[in-house]
N, C-alpha and C positions, 0 to 999 in steps of 0.2 A: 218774536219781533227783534230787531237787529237793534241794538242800542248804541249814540254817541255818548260822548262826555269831552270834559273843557279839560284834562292831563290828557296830554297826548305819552301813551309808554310806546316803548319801540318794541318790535316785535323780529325775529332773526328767519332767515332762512336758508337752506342749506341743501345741496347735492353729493350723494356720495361720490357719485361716478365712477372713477378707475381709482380713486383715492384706497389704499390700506386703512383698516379700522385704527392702530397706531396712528397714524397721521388724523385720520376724522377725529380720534376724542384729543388729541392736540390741540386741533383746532377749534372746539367748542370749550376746550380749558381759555383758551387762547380770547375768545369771548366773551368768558364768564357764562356759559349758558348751563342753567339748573336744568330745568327741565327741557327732551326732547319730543317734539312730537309728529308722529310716524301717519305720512299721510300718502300713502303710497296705495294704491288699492290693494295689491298681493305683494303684503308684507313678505318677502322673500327675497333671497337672491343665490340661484342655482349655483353663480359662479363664483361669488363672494358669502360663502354663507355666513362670516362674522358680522352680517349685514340682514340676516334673517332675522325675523321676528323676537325669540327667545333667544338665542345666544347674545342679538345685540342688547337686548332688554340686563341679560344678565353683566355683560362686560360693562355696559353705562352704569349699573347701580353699584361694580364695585370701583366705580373712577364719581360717585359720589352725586351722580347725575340721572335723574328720572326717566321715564322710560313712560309714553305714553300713544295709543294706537286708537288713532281717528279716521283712518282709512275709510271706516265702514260709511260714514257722512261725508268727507271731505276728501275722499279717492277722487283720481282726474279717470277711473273709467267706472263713471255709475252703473248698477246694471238695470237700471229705468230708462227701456227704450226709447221715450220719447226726449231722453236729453241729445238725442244725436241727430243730426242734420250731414246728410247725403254721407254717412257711416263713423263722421267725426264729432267726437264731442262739440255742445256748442254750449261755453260758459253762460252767455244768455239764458241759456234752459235751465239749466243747472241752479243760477242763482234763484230761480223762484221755485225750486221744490222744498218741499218741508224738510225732508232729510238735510238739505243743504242748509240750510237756516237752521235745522238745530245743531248742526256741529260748528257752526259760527259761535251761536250763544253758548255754546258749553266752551267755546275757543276763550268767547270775552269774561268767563267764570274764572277760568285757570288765570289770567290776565289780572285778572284782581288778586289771587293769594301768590301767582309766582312773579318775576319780576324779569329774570333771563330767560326767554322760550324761544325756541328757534321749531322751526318748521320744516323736518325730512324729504325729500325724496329722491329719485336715482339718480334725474339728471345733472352734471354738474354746472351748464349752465343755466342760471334762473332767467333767460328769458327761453327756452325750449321746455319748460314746465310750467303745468298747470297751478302753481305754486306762486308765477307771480304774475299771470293771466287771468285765473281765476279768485283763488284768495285772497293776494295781495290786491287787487282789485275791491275786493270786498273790505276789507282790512281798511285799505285807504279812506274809502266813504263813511267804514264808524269813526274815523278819527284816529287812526291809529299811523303811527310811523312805522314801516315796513323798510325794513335793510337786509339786502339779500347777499350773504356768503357768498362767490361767485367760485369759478372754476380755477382761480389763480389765490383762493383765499385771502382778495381782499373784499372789502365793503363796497356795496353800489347801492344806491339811493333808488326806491322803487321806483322813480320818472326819468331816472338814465336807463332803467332797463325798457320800461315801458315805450320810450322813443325808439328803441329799436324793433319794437314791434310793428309800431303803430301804420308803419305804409300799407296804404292796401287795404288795412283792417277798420275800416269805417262801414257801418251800416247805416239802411236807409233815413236815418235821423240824426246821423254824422256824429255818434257814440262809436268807442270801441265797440269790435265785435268778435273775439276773440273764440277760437275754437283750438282743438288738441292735433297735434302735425300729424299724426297717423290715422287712418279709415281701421274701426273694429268694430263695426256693428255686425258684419256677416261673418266675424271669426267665432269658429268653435270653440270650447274650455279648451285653454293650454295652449292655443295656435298664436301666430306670433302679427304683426301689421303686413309683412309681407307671406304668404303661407307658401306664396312659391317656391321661397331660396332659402336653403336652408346652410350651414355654416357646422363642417366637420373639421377635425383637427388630424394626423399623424404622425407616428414617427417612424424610426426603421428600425432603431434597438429591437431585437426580440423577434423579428420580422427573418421571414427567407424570401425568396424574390416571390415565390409564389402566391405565398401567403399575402404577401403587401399588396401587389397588383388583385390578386382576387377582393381583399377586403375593398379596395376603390371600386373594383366593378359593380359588388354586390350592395354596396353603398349608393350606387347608381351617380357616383361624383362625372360632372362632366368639365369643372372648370378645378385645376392643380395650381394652388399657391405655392411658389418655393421659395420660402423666407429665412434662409441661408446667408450668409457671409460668403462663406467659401463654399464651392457645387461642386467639390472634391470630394472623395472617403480614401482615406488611406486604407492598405489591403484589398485581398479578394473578398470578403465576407458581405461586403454591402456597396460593391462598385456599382451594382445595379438603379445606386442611385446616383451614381457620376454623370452630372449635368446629357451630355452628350445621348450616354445610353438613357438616362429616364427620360430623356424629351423624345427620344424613337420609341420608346414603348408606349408612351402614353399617347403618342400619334396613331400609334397601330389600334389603341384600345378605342381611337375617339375621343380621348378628352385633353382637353385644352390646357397649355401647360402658360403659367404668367409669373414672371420673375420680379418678385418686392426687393429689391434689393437695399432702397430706405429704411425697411422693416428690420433688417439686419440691425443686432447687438454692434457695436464699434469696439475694437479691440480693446478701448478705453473701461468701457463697460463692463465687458466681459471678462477680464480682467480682476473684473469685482468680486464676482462668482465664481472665478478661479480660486481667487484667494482663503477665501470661505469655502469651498470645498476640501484646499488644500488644510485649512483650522481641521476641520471634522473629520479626515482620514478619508474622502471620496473620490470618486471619480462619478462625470459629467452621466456615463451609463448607468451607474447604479444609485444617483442623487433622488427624491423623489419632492422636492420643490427648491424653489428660489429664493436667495436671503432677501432681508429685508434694504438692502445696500442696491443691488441690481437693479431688485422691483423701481426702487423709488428714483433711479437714474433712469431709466427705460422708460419711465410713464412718464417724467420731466422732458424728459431729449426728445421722445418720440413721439408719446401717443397726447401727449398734451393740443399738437399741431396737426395731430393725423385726421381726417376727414373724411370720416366715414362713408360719407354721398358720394366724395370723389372716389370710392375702393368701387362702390358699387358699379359707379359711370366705368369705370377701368373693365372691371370682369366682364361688362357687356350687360345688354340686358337680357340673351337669349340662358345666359347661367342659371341655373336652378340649382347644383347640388354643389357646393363650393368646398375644398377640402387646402387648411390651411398648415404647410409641413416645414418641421424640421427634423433633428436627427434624435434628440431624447425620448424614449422610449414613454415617458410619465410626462403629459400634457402641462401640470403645476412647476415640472421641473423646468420649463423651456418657456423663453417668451414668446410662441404660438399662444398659450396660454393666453396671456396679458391680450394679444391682440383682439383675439376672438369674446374675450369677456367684454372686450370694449368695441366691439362690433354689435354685441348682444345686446350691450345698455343702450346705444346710440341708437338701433336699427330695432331694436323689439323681435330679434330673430332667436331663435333657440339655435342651440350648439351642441354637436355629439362627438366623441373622441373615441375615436377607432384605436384597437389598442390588440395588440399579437394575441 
């Protein structure tokens, strides 16, 4: 049974999203928050693994911070079919199943011994998570104050995020009615909300013409992102990707060539990761990630604003097999990387990186 009480404590919530672990336990110092708890259905994350179950579990307890994993009750994708309505979660369902109610009452346990609890999951925005639809929702009705970390790391009051919900989402008894933005009741283990379009990466280090255009065919890529600054190669070794010639070969192969030019690093940036190569004795070919100085200009400048729905609307809807390139040879090393891991959280797509 779901319990109130007359001390209202506040309760935290929180998205990773394109955030570095560096930055996230910043920001739950930043908080005070003891303990975290991980309510994600698949504790994982392919493309951020310091965000996977046991590494993150390990890195929060040596920054002094609890580690706890409710997914299995308070996941936003149950695997009890009858919580979904026409393929999509419908928090309605959800709140009257037992599993659900008991990972409440073990929520309002921990609530009594811990005092800073913030609440996990990928999205960085709390109103595109089940986090502050479904729980916080729940949350609010025991009495509790619910303040949700947002994507800008400040504090938003759980009825500022809820009014941005709320158009539209009224059912027949003029309650919220809130359900989960993605259809996954007909996906198979591992497939992703969309199972049509899938999201590759490339580079051309390492690559000979032949081999690069084979790998896109056999890939079955039909739509070519080129997320480039400059659409020049100095020398003969890789002019096959100079603007000019890669857009007549990929014409001849069939596949659609679409120019991000916003997606491009700014020389300001880049700059950053010049410099930092130039500390460690590298060069851009043989680098195999990005400092933490880059990352965290790249995901402010860029991807903070970028719009994932709108990449989609861009590529068309007839794209199925998307391939997103630059010239670095190691996908960590290059911010294709960055863009595509933040295609993956936004869109629920899986991503493969073709590689020589």
């Amino acid at each position: 049974m779901l319990t109130t009480r007359t001390h209202i404590p506040t309760i935290f919530t929180i998205g990773y999203g394109s955030r570095t672990i560096k930055d996230f336990i910043e920001i739950l110092h930043r908080y005070q928050i003891s303990v975290l708890i991980d309510v994600r259905s698949a504790p994982w994350s392919r493309f951020n693994p310091s965000f996977s179950k046991d590494p993150l579990r390990n890195l929060l307890r040596a920054e002094h911070i609890d580690y706890v994993f409710m997914g299995d009750d308070l996941g936003g994708r149950p695997p009890d079919r009858t919580c979904y309505v026409d393929d999509r979660v419908s928090y309605d369902e959800v709140r009257g199943k037992s599993f659900y109610q008991r990972g409440i009452a073990k929520l309002q346990q921990l609530l009594e011994e811990k005092t800073r609890v913030a609440l996990m999951c990928s999205e960085s925005k709390p109103e595109e998570c089940h986090r502050s639809k479904l729980i916080g929702e729940t949350l609010i009705a025991c009495n509790l104050d619910v303040k949700h970390i947002d994507e800008k790391s400040e504090l938003k009051d759980h009825e500022d995020v809820i009014v941005l919900l709320s158009v539209g989402q009224q059912n027949l008894f003029g309650t919220k009615a809130f359900t989960s933005r993605n259809r996954y009741l007909n996906m198979k283990k591992g497939e992703n909300s969309s199972p049509a379009l899938k999201i590759l990466t490339i580079g051309v280090y390492g690559f000979d013409e032949a081999r690069f255009f084979q790998s896109l065919v056999d890939a079955g890529v039909d739509t070519f992102c080129d997320l480039r600054l400059r659409r020049g190669m100095r020398g003969s070794t890789y002019s096959f990707v100079n603007s000019k010639s890669l857009q007549g070969k990929l014409k001849q192969l069939g596949i659609r060539y679409v120019y991000f030019k916003e997606l491009a690093p700014s020389q300001v940036i880049r700059d950053l990761q010049r410099r930092e190569d130039e500390a460690l004795g590298l060069t851009k070919r043989v680098r195999v990630g990005l400092g933490e100085a880059f990352i965290r200009a790249y995901k402010e400048g860029y991807l903070s604003t970028f719009n994932s729905t709108k990449f989609i609307e861009r590529i068309g809807k007839s794209a199925r097999v998307v391939s997103l390139f630059c010239v670095e040879r190691e996908p960590q090393a290059c911010h294709r990387s960055l863009v595509a891991e933040h295609l993956a959280q936004d869109l629920h797509l899986p991503v493969n990186h073709l590689m020589p």
